[in-house]
C-alpha positions in Angstrom: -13.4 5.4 -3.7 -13.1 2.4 -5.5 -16.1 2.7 -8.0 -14.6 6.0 -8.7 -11.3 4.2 -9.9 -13.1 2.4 -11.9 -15.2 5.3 -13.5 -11.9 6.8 -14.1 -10.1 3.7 -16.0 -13.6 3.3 -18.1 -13.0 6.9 -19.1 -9.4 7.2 -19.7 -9.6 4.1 -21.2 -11.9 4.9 -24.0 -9.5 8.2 -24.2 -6.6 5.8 -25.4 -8.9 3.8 -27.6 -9.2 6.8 -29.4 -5.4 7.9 -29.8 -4.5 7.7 -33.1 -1.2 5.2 -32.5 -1.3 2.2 -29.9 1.7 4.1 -28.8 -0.1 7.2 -27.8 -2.6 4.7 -26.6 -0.7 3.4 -24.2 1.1 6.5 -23.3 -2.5 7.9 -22.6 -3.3 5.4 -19.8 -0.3 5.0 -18.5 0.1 8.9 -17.6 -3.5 9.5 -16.8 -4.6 6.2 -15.6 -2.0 4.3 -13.3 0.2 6.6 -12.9 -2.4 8.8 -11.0 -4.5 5.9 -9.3 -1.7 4.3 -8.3 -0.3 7.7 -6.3 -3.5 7.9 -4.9 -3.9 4.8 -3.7 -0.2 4.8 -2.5 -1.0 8.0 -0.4 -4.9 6.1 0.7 -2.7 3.0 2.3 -0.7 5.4 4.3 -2.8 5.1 7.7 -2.8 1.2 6.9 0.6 0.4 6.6 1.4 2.3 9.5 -1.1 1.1 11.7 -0.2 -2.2 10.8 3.5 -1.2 11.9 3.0 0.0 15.2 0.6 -3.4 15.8 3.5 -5.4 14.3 5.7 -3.7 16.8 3.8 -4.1 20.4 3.7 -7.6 19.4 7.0 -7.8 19.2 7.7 -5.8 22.5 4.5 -8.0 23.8 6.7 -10.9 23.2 10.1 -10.2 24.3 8.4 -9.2 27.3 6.8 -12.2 27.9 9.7 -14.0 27.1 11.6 -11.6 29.5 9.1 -12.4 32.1 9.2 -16.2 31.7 13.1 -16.5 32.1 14.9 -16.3 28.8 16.8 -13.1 29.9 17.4 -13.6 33.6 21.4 -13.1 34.5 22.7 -16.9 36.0 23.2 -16.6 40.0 26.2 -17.7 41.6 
C-alpha cells in the first residue's frame, strides 16, 4: 500500500505543479493528496491501535493481578 501512496503523491503532485496559481497548487494537494492519504491511512491503523489497546490493557490487569497476588491489596487481620 505504501508504494501506492507514493504513486499517488508523484501524480497529484505534478497535478499542482501545473495549477496555474501556487494557491491552486497547494489547494490541489492538499484536497487530493493528504487529505485522502491521510483518511486512508487513519482508517488502515484502525486494527493497530486497537490491538495495541487491548495488549496495553491485560498488562495492566496482568499487573494489578500480580500485585494483587503478591500482597499489596490484602485487608490487615486483627
Amino acid at each position: 500500500m505504501l508504494i501506492v501512496a507514493i504513486a499517488w503523491i508523484y501524480v497529484v503532485g505534478l497535478m499542482a505543479l501545473t495549477e496555474p496559481t501556487v494557491v491552486a497548487g497547494i489547494v490541489t494537494f492538499l484536497f487530493y493528496c493528504v487529505v485522502p492519504l491521510g483518511i486512508l491511512f487513519y482508517l488502515a491503523g484502525s486494527r493497530k491501535r486497537k490491538a495495541r489497546r487491548v495488549a496495553q490493557e491485560q498488562a495492566a490487569h496482568a499487573a494489578r493481578m500480580a500485585a494483587r497476588e503478591a500482597g499489596g491489596d490484602q485487608p490487615a487481620k486483627d
